[in-house]
GUZAKOL-592411 format. One line per field, with one value per atom (N, C-alpha, C, O, CB): residue number from 1; residue in one letter; x, z, y. Coordinates in pm, 1 decimal. Atoms other than C-alpha are relative to their C-alpha. Glycine has a CB too. Example, Ala and Ser with C-alpha at 12.3 -4.5 7.8 and 13.67 -1.06 7.14 Angstrom:
rofi [1|1|1|1|1|2|2|2|2|2]
vexza [A|A|A|A|A|S|S|S|S|S]
c1 [89.0|1230.0|90.0|193.6|-99.2|-82.0|1367.0|-77.0|-26.1|41.4]
c3 [0.0|780.0|0.0|66.5|124.6|-6.0|714.0|73.0|89.9|-141.5]
c2 [-119.0|-450.0|120.0|118.1|2.7|-119.0|-106.0|109.0|219.8|46.2]
***
This chain:
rofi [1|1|1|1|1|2|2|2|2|2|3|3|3|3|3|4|4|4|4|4|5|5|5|5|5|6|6|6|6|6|7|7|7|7|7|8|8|8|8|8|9|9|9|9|9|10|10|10|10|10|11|11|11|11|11|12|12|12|12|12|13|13|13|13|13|14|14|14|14|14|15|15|15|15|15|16|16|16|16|16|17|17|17|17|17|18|18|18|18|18|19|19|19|19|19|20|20|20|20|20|21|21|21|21|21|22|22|22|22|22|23|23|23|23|23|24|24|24|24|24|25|25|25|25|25|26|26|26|26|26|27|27|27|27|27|28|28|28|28|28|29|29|29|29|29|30|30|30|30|30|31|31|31|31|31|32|32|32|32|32|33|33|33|33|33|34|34|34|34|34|35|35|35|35|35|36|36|36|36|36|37|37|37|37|37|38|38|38|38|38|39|39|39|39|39|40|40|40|40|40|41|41|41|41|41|42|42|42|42|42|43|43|43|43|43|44|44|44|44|44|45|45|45|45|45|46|46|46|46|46|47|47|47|47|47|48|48|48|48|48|49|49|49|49|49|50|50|50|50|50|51|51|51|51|51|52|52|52|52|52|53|53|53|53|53|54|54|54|54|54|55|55|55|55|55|56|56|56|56|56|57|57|57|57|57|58|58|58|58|58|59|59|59|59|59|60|60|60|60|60|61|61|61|61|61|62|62|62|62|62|63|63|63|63|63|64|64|64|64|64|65|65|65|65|65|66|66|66|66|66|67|67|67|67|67|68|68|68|68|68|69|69|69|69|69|70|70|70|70|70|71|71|71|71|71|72|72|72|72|72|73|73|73|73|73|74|74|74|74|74|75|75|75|75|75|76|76|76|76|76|77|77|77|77|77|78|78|78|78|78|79|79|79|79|79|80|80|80|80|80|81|81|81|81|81|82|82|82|82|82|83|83|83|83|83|84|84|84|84|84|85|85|85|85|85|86|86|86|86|86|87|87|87|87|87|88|88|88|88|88|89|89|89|89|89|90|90|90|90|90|91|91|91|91|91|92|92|92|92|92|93|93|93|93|93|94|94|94|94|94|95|95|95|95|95|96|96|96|96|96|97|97|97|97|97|98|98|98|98|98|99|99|99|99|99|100|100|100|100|100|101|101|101|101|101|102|102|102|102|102|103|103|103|103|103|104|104|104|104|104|105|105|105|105|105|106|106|106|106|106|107|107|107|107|107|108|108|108|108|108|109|109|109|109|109|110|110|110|110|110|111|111|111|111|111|112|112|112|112|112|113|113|113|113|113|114|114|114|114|114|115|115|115|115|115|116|116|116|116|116|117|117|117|117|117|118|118|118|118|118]
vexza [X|X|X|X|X|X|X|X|X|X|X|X|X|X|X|X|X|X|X|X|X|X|X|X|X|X|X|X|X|X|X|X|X|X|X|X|X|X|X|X|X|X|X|X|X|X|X|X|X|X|X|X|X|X|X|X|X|X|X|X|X|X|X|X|X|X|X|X|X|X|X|X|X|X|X|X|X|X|X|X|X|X|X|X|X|X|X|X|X|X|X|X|X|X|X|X|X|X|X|X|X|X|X|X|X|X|X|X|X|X|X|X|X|X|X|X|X|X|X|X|X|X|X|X|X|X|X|X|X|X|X|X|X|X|X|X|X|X|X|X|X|X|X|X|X|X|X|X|X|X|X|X|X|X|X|X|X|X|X|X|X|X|X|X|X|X|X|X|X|X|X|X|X|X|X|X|X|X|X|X|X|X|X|X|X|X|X|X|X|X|X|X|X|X|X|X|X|X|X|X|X|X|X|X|X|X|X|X|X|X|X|X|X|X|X|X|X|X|X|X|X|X|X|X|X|X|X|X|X|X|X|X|X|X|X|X|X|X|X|X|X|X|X|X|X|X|X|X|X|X|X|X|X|X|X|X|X|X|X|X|X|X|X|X|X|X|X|X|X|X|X|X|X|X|X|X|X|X|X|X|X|X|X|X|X|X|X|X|X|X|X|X|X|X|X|X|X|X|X|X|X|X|X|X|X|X|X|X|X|X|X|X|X|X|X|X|X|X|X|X|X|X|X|X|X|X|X|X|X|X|X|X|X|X|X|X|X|X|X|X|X|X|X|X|X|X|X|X|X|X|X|X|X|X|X|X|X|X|X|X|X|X|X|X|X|X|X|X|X|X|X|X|X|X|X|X|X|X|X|X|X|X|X|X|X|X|X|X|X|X|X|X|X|X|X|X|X|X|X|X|X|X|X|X|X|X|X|X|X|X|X|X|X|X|X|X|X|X|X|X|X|X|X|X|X|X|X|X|X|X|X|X|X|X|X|X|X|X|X|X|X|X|X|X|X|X|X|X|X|X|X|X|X|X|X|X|X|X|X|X|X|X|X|X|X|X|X|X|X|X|X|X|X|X|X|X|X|X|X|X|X|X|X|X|X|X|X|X|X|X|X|X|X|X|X|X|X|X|X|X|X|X|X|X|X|X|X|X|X|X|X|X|X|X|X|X|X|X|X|X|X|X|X|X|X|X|X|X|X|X|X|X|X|X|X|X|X|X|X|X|X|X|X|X|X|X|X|X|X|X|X|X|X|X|X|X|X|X|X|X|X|X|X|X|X|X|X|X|X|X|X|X|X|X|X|X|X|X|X|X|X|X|X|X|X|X|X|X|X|X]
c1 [24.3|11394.1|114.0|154.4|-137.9|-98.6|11661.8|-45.0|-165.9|81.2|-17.6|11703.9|-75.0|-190.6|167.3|83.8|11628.0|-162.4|-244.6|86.5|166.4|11253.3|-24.6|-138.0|-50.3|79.1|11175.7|-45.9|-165.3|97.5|-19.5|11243.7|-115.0|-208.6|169.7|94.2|10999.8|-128.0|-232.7|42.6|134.0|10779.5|-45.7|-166.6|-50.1|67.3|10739.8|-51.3|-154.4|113.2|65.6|10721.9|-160.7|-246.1|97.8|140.5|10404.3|-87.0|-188.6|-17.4|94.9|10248.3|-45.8|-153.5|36.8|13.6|10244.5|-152.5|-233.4|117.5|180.6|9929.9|-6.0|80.9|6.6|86.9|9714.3|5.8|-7.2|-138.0|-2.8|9736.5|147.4|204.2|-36.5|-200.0|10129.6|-20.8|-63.0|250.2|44.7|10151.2|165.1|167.5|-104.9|-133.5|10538.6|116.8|132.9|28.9|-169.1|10867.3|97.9|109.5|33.3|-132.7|11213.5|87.1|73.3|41.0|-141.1|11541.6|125.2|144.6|52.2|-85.4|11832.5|152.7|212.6|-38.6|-97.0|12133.6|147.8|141.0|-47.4|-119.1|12510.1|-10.9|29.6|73.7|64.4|12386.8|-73.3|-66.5|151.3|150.4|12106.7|-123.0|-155.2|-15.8|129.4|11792.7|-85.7|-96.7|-45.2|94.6|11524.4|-141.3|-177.6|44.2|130.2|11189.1|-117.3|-103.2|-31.9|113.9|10840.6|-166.8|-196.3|3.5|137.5|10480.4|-108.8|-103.1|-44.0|96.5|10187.5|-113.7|-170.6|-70.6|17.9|10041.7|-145.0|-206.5|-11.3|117.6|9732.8|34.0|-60.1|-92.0|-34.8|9867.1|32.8|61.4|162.0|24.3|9874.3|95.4|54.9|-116.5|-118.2|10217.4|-23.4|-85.7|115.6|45.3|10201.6|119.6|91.7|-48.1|-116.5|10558.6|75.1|67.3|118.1|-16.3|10711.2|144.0|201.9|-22.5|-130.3|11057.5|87.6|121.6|72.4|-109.6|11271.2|-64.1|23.0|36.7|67.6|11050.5|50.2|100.6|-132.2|-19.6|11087.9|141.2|179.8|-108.8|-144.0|11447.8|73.4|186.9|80.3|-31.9|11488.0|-31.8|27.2|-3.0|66.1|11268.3|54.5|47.8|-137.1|-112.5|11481.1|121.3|164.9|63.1|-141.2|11808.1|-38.0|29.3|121.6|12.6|11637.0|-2.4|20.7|-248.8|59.7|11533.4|130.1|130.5|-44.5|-143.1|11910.8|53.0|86.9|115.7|-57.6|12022.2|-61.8|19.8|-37.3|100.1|11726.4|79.1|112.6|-201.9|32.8|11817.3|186.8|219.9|-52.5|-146.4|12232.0|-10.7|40.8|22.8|50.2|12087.2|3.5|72.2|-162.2|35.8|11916.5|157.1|186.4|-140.9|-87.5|12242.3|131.2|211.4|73.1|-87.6|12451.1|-28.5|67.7|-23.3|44.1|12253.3|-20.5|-58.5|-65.2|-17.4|12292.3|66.3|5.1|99.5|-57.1|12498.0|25.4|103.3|33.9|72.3|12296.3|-128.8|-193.4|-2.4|121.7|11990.0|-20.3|-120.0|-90.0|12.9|12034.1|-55.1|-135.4|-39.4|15.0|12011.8|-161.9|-214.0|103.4|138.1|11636.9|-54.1|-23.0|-55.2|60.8|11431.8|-81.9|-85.6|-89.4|36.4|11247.6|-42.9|-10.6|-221.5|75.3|11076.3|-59.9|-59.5|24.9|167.9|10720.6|-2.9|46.1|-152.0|69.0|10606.3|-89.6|-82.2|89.0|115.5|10278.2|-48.4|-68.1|-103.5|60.0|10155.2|-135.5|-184.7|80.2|150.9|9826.0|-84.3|-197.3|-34.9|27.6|9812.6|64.0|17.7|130.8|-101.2|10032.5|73.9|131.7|150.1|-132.0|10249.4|106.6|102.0|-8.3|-144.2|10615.3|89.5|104.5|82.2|-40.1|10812.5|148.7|162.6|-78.0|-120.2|11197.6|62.9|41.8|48.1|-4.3|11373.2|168.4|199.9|-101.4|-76.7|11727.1|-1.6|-111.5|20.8|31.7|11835.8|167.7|207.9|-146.1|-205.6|12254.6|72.2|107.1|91.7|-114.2|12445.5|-153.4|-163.5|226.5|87.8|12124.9|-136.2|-154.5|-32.2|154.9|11736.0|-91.6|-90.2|-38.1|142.8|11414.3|-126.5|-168.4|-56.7|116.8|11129.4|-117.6|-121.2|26.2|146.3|10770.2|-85.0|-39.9|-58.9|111.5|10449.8|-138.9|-165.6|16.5|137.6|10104.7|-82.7|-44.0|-10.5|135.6|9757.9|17.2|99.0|-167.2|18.2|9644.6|-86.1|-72.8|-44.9|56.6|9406.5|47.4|-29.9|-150.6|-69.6|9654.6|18.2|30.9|69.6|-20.3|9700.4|178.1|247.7|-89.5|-126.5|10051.5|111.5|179.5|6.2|-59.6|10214.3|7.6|106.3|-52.6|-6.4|10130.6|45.2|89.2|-149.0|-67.2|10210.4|153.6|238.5|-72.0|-153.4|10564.0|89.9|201.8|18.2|-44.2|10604.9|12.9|121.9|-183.3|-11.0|10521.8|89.1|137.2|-105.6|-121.2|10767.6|108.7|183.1|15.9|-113.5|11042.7|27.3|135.4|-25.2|-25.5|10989.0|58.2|177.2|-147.7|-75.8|11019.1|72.6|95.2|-42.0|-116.7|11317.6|115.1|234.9|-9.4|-168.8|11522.2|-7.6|78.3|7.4|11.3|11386.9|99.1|205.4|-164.0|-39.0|11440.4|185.0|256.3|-120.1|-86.2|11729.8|118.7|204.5|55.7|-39.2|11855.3|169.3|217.1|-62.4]
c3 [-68.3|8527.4|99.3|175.1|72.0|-111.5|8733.9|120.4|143.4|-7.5|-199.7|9124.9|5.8|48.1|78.6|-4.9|9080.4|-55.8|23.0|-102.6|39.7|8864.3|82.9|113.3|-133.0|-104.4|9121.6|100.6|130.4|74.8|-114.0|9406.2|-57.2|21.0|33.4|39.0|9226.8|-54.1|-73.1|-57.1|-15.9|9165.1|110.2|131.4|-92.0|-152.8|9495.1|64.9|132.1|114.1|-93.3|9626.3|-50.4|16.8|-35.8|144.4|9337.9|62.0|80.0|-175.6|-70.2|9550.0|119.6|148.4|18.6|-87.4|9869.0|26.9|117.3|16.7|9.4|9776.1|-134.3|-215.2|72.3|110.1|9515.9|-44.0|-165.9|37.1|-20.1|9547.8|-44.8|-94.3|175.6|75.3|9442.6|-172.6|-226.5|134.3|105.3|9124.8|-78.3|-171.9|-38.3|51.3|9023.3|134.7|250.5|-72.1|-51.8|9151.0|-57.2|-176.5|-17.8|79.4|9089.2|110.7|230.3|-40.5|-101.7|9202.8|-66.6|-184.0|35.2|70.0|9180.8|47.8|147.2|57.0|-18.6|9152.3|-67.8|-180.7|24.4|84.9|9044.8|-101.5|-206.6|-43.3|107.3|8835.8|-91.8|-212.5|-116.8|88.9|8688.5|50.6|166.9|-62.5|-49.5|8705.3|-75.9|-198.5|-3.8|23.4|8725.7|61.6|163.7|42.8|-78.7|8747.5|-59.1|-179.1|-13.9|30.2|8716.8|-3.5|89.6|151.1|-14.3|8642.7|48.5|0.6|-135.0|-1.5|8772.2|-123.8|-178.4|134.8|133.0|8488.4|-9.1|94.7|-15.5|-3.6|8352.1|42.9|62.8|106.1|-87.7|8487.4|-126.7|-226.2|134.3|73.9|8277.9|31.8|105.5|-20.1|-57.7|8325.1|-1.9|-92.2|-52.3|22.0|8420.9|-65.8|-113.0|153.2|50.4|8311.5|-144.6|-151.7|159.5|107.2|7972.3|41.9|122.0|-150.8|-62.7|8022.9|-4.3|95.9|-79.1|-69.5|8023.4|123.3|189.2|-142.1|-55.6|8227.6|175.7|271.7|-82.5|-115.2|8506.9|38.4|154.1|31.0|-74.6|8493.7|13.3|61.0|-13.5|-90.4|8551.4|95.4|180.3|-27.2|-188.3|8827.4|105.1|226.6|22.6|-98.1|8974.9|27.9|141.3|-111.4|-69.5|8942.1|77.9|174.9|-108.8|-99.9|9077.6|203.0|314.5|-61.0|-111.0|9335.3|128.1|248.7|-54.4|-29.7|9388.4|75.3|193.6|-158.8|-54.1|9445.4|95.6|187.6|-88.1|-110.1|9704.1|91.7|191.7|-17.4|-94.1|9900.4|68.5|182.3|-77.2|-2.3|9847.6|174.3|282.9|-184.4|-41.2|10023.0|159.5|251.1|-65.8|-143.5|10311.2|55.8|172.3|5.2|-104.5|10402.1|32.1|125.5|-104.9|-73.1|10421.9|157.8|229.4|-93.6|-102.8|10725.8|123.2|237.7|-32.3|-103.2|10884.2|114.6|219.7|-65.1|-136.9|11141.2|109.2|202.6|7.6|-137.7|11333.5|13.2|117.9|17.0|-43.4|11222.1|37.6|102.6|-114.0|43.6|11181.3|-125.8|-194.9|72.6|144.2|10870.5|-28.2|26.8|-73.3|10.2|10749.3|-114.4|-231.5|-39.1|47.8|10677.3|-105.4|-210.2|112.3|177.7|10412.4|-67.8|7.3|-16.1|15.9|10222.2|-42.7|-93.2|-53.9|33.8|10182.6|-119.9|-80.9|153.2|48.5|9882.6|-72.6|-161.1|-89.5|75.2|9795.1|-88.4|-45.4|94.1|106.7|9473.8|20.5|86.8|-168.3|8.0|9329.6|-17.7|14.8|-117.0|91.6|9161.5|126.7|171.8|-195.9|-72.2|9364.9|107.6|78.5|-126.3|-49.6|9639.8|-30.0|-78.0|106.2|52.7|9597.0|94.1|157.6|-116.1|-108.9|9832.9|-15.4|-97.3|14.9|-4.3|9864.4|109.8|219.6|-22.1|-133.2|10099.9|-51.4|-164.4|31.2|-7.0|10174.0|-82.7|-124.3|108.8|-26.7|10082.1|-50.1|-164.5|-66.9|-40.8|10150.6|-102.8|-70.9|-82.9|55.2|9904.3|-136.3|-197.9|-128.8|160.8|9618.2|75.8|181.7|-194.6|-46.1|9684.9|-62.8|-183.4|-33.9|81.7|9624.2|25.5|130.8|66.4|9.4|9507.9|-59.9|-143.0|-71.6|24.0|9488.6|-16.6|28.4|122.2|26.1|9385.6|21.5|-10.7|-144.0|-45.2|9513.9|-5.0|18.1|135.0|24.7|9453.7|123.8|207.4|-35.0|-115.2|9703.9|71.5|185.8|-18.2|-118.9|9897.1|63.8|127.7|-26.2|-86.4|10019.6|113.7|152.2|-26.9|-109.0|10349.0|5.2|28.7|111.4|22.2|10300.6|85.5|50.7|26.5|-109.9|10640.7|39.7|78.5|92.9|-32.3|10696.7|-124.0|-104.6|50.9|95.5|10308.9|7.4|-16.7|-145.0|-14.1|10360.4|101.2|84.5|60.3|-167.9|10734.1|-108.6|-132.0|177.2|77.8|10492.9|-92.9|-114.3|-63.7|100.2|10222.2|56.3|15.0|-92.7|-102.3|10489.3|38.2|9.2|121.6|-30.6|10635.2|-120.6|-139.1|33.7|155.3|10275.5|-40.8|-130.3|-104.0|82.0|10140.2|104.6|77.7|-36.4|-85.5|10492.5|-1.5|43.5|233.8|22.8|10409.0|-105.8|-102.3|-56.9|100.5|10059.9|-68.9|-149.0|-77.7|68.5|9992.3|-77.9|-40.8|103.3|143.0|9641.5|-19.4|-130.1|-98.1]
c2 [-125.4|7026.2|25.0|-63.1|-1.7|-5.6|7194.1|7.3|11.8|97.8|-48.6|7251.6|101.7|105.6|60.6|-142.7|7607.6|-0.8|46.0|113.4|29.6|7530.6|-71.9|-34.8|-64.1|108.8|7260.6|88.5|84.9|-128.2|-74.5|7520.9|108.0|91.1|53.8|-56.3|7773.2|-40.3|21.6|54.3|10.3|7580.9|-56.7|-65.0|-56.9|58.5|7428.8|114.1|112.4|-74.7|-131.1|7813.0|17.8|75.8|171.4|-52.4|7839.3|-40.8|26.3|-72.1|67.7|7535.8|45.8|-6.5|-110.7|-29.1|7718.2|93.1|113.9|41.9|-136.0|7976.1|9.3|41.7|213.2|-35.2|7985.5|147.2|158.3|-33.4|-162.8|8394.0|-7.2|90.1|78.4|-89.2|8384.5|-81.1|-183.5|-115.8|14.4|8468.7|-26.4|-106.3|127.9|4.6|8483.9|-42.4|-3.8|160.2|66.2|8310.3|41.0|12.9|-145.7|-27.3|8468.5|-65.3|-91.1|176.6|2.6|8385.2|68.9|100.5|-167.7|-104.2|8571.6|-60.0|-19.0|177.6|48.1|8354.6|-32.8|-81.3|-64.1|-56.2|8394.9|66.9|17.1|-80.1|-156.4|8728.6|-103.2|-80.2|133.3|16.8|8518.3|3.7|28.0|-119.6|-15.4|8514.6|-86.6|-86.3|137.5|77.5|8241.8|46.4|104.8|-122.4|-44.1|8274.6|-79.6|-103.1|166.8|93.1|8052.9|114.1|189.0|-141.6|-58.3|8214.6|-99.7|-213.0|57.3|106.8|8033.2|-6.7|87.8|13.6|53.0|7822.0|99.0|123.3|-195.0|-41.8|8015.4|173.7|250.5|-100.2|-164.0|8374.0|76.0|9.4|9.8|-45.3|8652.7|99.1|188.9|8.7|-111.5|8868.6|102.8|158.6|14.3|-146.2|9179.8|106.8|217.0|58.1|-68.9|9305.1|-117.5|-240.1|26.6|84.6|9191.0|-40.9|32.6|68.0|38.9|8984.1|128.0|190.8|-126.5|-139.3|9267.1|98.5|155.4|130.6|-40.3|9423.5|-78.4|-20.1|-20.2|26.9|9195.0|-74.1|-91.0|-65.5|-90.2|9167.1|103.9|100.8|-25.6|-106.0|9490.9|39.0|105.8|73.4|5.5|9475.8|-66.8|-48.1|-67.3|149.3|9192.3|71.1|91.1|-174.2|-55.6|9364.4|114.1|149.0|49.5|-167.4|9716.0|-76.9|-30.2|123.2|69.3|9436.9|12.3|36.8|-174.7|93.2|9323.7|127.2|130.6|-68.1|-186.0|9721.0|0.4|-4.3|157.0|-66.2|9791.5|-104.3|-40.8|-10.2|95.3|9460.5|52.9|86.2|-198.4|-66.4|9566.9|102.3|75.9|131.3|-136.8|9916.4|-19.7|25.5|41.0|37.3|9744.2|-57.2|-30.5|-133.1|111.8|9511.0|120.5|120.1|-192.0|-122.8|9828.4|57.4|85.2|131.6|12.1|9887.5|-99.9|-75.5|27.9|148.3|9503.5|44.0|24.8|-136.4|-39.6|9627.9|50.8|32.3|11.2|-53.2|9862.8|-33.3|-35.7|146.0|58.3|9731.3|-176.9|-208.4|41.0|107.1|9361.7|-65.4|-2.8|-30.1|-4.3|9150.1|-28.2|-125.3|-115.8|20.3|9184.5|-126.2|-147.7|145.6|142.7|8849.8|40.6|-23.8|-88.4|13.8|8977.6|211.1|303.1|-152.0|-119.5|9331.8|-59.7|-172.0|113.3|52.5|9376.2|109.1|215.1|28.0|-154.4|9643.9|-51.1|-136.3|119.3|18.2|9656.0|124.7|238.4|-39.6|-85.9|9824.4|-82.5|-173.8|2.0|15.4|9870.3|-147.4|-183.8|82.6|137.5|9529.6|-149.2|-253.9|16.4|170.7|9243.6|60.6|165.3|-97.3|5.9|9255.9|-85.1|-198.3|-11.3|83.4|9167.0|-9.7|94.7|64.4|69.9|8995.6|-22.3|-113.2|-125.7|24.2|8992.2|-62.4|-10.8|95.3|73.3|8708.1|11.9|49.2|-180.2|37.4|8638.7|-134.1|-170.7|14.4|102.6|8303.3|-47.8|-69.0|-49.3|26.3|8224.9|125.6|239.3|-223.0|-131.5|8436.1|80.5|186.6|-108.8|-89.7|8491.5|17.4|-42.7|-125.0|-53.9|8646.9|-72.2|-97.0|151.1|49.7|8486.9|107.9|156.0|-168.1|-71.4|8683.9|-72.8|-163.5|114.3|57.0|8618.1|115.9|221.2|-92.7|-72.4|8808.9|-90.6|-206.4|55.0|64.2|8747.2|94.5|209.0|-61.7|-103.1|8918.8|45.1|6.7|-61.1|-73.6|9153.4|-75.2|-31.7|132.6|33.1|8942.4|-151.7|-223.0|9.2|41.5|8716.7|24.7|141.0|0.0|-49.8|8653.7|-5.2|-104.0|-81.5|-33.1|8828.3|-86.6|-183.1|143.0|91.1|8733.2|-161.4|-223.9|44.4|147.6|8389.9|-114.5|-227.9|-35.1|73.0|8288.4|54.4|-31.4|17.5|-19.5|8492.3|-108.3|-156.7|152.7|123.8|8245.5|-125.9|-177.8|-42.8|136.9|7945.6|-23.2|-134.4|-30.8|12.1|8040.2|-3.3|-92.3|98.0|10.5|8113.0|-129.7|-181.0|73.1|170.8|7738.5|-60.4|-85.9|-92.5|50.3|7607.0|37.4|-43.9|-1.1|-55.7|7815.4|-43.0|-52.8|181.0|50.5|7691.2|-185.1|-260.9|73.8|173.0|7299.6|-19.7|-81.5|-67.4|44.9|7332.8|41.4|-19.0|44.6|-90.3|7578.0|-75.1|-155.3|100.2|30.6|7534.6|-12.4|-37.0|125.9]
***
């Protein structure tokens, strides 16, 4: 198993409620489902969601310099929220049901992505 699957799946262990792990590293893209989960987008599907991801996050860092650089986005749809983090030069994304407690599993993934970082 590589670095990068270890690292997603360690995020997987953090809450029962996250349902997907991406990472988005030297223009690839890794990503883990939790075992038993039932995708909601078909693989192309969710790398295009990843790169739309990569653009939005681009968007925000154009703005780093009056706003400062932002620790993560939140967007919640009907189904999951989806979670976009920094993490040195590539992004980690996660998805978690809606009755997650959003904030305090995002704090817990933050600790673990500056322990573990890949």
């Amino acid at each position: 198993m590589s670095k990068t699957q270890e690292f997603c799946k360690e995020i997987l262990k953090v809450d029962s409620k996250i349902r997907f792990v991406g990472l988005w590293h030297d223009d690839k893209i890794f990503y883990e489902l939790r075992k038993g989960m039932s995708p909601l987008l078909e693989k192309t599907e969710v790398e295009q969601s990843i790169r739309s991801a990569v653009l939005r996050w681009d968007t925000r860092m154009a703005q780093d310099k009056k706003l400062g650089v932002p620790d993560f986005s939140l967007t919640r749809y009907d189904q999951i929220y989806r979670i976009t983090l920094p993490l040195n030069d590539d992004l980690l994304f996660f998805s978690t049901d809606l009755d997650c407690d959003i904030l305090n599993t995002i704090h817990i993934v933050q600790n673990i992505k500056n322990e573990l970082n890949p």
